[in-house]
C-alpha positions as YAML, in Angstrom:
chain: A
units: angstrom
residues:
- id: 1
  name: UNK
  ca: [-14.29, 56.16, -52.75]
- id: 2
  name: UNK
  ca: [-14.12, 55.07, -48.98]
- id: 3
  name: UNK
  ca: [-10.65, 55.37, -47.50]
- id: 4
  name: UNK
  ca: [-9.57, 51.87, -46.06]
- id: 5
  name: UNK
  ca: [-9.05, 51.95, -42.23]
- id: 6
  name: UNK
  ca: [-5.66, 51.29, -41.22]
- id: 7
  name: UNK
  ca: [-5.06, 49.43, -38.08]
- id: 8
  name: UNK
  ca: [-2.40, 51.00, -35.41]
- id: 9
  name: UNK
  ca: [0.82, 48.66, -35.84]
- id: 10
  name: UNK
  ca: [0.44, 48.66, -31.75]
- id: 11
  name: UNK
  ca: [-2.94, 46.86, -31.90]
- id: 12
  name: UNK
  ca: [-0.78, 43.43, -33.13]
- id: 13
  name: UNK
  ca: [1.69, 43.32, -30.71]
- id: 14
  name: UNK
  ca: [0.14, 40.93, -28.01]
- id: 15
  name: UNK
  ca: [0.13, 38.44, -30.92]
- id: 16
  name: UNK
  ca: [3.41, 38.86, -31.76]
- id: 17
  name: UNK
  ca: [4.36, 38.43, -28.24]
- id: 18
  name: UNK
  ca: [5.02, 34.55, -27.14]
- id: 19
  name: UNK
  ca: [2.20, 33.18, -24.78]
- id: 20
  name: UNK
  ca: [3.90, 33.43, -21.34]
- id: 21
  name: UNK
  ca: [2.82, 32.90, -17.77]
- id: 22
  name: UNK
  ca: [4.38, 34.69, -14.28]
- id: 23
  name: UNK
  ca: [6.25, 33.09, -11.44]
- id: 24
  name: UNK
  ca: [3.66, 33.14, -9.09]
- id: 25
  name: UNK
  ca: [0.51, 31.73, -11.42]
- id: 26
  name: UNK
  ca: [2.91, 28.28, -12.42]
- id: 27
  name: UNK
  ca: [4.58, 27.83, -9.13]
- id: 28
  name: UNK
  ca: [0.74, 27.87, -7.18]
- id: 29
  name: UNK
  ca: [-0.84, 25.64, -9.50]
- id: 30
  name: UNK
  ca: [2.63, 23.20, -9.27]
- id: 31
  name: UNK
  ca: [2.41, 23.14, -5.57]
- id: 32
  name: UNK
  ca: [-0.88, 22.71, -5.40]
- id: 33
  name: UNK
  ca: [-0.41, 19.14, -7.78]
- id: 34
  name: UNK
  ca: [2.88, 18.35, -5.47]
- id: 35
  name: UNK
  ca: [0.59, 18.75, -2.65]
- id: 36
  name: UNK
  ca: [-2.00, 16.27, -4.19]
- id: 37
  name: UNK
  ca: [0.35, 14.15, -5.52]
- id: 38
  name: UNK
  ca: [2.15, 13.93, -2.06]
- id: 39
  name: UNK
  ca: [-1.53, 13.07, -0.37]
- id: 40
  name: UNK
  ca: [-1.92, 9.98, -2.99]
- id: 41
  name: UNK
  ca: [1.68, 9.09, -2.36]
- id: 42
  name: UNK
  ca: [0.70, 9.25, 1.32]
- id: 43
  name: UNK
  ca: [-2.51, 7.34, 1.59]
- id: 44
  name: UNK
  ca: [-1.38, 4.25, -1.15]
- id: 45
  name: UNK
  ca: [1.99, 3.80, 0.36]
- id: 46
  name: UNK
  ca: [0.59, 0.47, 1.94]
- id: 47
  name: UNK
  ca: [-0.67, -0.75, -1.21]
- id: 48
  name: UNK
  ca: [1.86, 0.69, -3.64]
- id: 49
  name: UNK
  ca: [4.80, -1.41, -1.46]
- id: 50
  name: UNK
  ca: [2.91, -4.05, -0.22]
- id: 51
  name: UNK
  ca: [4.18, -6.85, -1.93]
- id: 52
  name: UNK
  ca: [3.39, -10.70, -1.27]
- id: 53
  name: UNK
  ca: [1.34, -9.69, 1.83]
- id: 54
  name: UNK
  ca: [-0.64, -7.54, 0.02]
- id: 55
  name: UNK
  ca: [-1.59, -9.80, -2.15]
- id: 56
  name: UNK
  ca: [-1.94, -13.04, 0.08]
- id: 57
  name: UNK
  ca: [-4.60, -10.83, 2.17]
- id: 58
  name: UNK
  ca: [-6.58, -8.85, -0.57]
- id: 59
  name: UNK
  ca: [-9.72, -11.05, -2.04]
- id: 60
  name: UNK
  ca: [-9.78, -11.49, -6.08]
- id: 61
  name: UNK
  ca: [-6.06, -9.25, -6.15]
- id: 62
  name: UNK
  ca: [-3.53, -11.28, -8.32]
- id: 63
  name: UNK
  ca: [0.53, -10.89, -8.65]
- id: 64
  name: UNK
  ca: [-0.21, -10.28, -12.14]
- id: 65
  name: UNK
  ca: [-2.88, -7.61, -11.58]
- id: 66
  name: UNK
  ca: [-0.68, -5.76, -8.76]
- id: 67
  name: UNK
  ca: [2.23, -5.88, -11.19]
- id: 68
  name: UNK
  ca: [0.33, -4.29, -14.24]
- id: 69
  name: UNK
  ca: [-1.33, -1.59, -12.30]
- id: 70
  name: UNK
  ca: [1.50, -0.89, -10.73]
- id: 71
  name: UNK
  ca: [3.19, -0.59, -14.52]
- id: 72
  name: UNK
  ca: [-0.24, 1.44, -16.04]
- id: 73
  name: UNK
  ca: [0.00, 3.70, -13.16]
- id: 74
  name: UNK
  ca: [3.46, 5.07, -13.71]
- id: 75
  name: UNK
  ca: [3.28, 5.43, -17.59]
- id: 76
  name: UNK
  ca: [0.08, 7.35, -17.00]
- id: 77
  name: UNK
  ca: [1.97, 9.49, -14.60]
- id: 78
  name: UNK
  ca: [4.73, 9.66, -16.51]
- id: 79
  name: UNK
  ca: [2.72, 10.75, -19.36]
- id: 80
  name: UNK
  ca: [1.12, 13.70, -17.65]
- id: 81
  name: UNK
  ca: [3.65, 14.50, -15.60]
- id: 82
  name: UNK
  ca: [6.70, 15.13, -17.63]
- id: 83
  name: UNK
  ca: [5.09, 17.41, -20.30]
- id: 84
  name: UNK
  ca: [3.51, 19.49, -17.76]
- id: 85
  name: UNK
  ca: [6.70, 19.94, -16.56]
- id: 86
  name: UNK
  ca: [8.13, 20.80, -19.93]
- id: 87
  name: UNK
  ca: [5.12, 23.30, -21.03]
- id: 88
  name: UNK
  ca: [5.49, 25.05, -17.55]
- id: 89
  name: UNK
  ca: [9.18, 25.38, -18.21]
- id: 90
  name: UNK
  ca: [8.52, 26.85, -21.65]
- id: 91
  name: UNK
  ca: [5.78, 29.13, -20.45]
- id: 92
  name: UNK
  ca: [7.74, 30.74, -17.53]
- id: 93
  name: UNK
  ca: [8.98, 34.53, -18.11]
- id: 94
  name: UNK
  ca: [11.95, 35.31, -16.87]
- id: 95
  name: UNK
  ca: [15.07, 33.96, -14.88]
- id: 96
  name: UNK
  ca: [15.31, 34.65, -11.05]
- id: 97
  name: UNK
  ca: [13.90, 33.61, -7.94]
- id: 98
  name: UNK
  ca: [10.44, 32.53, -9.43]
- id: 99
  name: UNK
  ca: [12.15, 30.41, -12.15]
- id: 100
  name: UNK
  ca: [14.34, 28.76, -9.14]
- id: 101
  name: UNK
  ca: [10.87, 28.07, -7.04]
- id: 102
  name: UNK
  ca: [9.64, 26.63, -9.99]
- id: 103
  name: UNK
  ca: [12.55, 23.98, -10.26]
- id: 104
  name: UNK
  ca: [12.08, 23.15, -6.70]
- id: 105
  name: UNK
  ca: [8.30, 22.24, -7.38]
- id: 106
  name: UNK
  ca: [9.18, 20.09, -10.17]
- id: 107
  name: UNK
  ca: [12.19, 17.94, -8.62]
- id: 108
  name: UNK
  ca: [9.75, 17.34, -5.64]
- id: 109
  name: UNK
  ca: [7.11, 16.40, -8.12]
- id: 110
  name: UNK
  ca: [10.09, 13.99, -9.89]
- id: 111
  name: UNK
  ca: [10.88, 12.47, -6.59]
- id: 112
  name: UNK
  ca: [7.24, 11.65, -5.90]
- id: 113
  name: UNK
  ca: [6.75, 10.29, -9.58]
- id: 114
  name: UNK
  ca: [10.29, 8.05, -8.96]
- id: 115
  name: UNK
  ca: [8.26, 6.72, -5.83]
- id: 116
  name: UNK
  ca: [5.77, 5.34, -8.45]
- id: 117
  name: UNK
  ca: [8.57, 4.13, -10.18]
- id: 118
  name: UNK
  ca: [10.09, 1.89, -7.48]
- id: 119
  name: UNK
  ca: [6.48, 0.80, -6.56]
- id: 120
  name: UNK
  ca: [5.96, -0.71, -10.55]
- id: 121
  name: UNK
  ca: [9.53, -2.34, -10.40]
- id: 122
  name: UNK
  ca: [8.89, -4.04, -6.90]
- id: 123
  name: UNK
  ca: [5.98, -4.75, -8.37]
- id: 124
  name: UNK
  ca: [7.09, -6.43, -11.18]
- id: 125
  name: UNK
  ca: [10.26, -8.45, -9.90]
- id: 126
  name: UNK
  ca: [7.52, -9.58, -7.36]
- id: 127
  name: UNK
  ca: [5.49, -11.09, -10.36]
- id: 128
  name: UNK
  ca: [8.95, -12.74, -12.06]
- id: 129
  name: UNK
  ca: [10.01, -14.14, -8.50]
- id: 130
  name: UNK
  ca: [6.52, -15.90, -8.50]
- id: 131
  name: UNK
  ca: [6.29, -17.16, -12.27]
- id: 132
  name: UNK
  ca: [9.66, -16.66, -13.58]
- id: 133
  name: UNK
  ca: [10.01, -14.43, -16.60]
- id: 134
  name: UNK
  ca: [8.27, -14.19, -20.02]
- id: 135
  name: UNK
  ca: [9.17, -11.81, -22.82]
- id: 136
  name: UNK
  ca: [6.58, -9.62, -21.96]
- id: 137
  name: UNK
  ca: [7.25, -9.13, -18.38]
- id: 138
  name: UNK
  ca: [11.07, -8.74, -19.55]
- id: 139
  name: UNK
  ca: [9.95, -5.68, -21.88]
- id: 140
  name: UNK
  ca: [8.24, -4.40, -19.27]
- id: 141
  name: UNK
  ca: [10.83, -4.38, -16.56]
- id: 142
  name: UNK
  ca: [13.02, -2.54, -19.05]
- id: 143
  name: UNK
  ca: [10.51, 0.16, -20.28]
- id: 144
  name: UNK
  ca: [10.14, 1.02, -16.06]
- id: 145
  name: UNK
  ca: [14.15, 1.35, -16.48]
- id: 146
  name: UNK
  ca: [14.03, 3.73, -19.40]
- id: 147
  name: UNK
  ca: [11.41, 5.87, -17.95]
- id: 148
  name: UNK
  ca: [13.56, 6.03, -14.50]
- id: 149
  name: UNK
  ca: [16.38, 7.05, -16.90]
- id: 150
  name: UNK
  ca: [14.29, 9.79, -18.58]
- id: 151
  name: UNK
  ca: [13.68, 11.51, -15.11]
- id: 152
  name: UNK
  ca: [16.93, 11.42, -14.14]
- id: 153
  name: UNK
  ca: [17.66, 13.07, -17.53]
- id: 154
  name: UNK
  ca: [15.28, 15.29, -16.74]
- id: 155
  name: UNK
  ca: [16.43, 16.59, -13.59]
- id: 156
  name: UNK
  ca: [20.05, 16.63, -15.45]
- id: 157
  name: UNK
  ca: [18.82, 18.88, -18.36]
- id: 158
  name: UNK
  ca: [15.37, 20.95, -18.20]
- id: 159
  name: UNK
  ca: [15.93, 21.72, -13.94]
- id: 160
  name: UNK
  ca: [19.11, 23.03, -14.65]
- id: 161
  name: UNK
  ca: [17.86, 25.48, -17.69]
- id: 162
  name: UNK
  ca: [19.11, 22.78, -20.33]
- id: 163
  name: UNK
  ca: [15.56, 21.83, -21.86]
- id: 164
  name: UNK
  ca: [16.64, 21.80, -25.56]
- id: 165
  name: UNK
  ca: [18.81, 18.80, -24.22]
- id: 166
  name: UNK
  ca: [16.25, 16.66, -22.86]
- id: 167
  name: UNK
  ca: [14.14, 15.32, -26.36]
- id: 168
  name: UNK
  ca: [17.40, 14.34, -27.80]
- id: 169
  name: UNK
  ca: [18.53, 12.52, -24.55]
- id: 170
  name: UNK
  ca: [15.31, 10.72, -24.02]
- id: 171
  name: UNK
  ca: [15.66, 9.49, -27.60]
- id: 172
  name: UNK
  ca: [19.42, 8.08, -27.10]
- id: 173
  name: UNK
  ca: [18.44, 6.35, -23.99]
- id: 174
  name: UNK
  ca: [15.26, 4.55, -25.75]
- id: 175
  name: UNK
  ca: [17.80, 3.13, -28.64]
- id: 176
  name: UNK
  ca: [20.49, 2.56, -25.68]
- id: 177
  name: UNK
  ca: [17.80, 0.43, -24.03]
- id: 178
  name: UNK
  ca: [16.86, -1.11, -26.94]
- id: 179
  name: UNK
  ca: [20.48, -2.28, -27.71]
- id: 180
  name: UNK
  ca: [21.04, -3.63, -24.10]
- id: 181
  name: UNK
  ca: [17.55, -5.71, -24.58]
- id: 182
  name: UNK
  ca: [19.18, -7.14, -27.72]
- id: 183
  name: UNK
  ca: [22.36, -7.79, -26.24]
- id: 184
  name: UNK
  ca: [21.17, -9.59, -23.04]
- id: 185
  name: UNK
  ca: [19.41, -11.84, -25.46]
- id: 186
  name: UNK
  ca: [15.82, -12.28, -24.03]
- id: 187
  name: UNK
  ca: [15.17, -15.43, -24.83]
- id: 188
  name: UNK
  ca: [17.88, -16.78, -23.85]
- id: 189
  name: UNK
  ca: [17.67, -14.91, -20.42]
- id: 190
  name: UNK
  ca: [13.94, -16.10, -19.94]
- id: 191
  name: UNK
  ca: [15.38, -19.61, -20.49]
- id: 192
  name: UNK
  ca: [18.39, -20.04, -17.79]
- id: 193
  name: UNK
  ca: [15.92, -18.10, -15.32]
- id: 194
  name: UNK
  ca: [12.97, -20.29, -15.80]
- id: 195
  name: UNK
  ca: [14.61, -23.90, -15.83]
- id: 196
  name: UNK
  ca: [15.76, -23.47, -12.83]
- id: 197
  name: UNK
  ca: [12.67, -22.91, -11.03]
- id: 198
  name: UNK
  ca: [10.52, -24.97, -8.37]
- id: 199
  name: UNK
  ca: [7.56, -25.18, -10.96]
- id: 200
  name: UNK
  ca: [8.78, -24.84, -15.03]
- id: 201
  name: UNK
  ca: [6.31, -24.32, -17.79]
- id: 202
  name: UNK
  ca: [8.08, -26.18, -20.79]
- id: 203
  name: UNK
  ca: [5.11, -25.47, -22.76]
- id: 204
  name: UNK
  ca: [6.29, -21.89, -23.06]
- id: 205
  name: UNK
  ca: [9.91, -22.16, -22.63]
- id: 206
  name: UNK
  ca: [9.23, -24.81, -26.10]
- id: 207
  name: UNK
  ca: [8.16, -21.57, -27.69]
- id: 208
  name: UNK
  ca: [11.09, -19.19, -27.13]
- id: 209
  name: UNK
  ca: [12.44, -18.44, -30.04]
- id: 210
  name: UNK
  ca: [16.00, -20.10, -31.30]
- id: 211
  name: UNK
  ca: [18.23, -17.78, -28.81]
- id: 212
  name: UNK
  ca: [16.92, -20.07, -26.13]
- id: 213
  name: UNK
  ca: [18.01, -23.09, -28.14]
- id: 214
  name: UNK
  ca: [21.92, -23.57, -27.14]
- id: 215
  name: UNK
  ca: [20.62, -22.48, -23.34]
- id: 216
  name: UNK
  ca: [17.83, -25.29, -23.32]
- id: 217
  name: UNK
  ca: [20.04, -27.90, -25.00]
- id: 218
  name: UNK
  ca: [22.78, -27.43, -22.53]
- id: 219
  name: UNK
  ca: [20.52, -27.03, -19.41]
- id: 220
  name: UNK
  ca: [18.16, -29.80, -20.49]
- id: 221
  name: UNK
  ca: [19.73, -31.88, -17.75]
- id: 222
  name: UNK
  ca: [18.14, -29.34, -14.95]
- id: 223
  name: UNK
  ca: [14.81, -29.77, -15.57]
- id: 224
  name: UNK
  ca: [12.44, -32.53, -13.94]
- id: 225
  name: UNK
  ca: [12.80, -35.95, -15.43]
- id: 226
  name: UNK
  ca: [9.54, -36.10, -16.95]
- id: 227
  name: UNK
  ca: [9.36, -32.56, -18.55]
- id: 228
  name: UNK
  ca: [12.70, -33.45, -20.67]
- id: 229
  name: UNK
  ca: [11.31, -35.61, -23.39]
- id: 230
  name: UNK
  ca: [8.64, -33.14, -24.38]
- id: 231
  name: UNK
  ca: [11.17, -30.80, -24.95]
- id: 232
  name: UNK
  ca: [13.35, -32.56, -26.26]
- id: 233
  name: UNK
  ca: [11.05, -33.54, -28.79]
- id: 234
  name: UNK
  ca: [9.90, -30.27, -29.22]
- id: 235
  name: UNK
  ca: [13.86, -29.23, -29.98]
- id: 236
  name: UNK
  ca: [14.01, -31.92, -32.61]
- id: 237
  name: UNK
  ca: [10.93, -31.31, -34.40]
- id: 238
  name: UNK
  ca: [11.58, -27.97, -34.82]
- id: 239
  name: UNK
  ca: [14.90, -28.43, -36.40]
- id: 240
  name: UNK
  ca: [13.97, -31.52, -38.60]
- id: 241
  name: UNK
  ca: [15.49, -31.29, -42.06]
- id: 242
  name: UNK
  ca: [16.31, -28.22, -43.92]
- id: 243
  name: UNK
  ca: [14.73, -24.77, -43.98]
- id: 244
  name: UNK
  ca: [14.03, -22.39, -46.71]
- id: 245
  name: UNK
  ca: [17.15, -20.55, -47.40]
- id: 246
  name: UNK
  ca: [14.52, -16.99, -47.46]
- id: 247
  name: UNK
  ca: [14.33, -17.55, -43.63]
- id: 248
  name: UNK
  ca: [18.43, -17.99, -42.66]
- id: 249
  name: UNK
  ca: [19.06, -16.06, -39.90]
- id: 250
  name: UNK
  ca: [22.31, -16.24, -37.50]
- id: 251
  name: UNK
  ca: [20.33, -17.71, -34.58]
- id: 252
  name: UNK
  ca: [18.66, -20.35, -36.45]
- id: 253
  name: UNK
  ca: [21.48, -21.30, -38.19]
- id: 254
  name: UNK
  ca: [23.58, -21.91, -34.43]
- id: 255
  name: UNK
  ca: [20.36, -23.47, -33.00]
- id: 256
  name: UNK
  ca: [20.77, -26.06, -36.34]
- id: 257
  name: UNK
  ca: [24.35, -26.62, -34.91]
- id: 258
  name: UNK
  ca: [23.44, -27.49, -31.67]
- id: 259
  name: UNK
  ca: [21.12, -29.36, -32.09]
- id: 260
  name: UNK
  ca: [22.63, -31.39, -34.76]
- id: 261
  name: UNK
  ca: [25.50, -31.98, -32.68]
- id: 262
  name: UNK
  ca: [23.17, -33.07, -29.69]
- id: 263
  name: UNK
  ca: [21.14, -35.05, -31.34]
- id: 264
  name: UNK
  ca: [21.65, -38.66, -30.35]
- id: 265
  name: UNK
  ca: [21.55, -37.50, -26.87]
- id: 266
  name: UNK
  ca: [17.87, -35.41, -27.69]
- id: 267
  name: UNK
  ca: [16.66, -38.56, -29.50]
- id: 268
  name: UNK
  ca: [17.66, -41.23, -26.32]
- id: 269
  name: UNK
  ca: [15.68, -37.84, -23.89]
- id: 270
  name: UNK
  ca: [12.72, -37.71, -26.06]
- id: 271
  name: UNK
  ca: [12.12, -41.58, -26.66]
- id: 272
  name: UNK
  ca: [12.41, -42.20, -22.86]
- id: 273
  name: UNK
  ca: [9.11, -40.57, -22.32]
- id: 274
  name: UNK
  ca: [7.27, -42.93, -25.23]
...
């Protein structure tokens, strides 16, 4: 009978062995992308902060368009750019002055990606100051937030050797940011900002949900005489009668209150337009 080979216990010890990379490999290849990066940063600077110029002189370039490639561009940034940074962290060997070069790289590479972040928030508060605000662009202007936050965070925790920190951060500031959304009440922020504006669309402010109910009651007075019987009409139609009991909510029930209290003054609005 044949003798089975045994295999040295030697010959397994590269896989037993974490994958790892030097110093000198992760810091080239870093520079080398800051150095890119930088170029981009460098050559766009014209368009990325351009604004309402911009705009005005480029042919077929809307404020919407500039604002959502402006927002595309950072979250696919942000998406290649942070876990790079985490893998290379994870794959460095060793403490020392390599380690410290390597931070360096990656806060210069974080200050060039928060450049892309003030370029999609300009951006966007460009695109509100022109059409006022909608939910989306509201969302949107608070994801750009959250991902500024995250850098920050990362700076705070993986640059300064505190990586395990940093997944459990970014998660607390998504539910902070959710909470603040929740608490500034959308709706009923899209409502005061819009009404007062030069040009209002009632059409979509008559489609907010009921948080914007007690704010377009009391500032029905602000709009333009001949957009307030449409939605005041709109207010009363929506909040004819009773509604299924299945469906209460907190907001609907305080939009029934305030409307029902204003509703000889939303009835005398909306029949002045007949």
């Amino acid at each position: 009978m044949r003798k089975r080979e045994s295999w040295p216990a030697q010959a397994f010890e590269p896989f037993k062995r974490p994958l790892r990379l030097g110093a000198l490999e992760l810091n080239v290849a870093l520079a080398v992308l800051n150095v890119l990066f930088l170029m981009f940063v460098v050559v766009q600077f014209r368009y990325l902060f351009g604004g309402q110029d911009l705009v005005q002189r480029t042919a077929d370039l809307t404020y919407a368009q500039y604002a959502r490639s402006g927002f595309f561009e950072l979250v696919a940034v942000a998406a290649l750019t942070l876990p790079l940074l985490l893998l290379g962290d994870w794959l460095l060997r060793g403490e020392g002055s390599g380690r410290r070069r390597f931070r360096q790289l990656a806060a210069v590479l974080l200050a060039l990606l928060g450049v892309v972040i003030a370029s999609a928030l300009q951006r966007m508060w460009l695109y509100q100051d022109q059409y006022g605000l909608t939910e989306l662009r509201v969302y949107a202007t608070g994801a750009i937030l959250w991902l500024a936050l995250v850098c920050l965070w990362f700076g705070v925790t993986v640059l300064r050797g505190r990586r395990h920190a940093f997944a459990v951060g970014a998660l607390v500031a998504g539910f902070a940011a959710t909470l603040v959304l929740n608490v500034i009440d959308p709706d009923s922020l899209i409502a005061r900002t819009n009404v007062t504006r030069p040009v209002v669309d009632v059409v979509y402010l008559s489609r907010l949900s009921d948080d914007a109910v007690p704010t377009l009651v009391a500032r029905l007075s602000d709009l333009p005489a001949e957009q307030r019987p449409f939605l005041a009409a709109r207010l009363l139609d929506r909040h004819e009668g009773s509604s299924d009991w299945r469906s209460w909510n907190a907001s609907h029930a305080r939009a029934d209150r305030i409307v029902a209290a204003n509703r000889a003054e939303l009835e005398r609005i909306a029949a002045s337009g007949d």
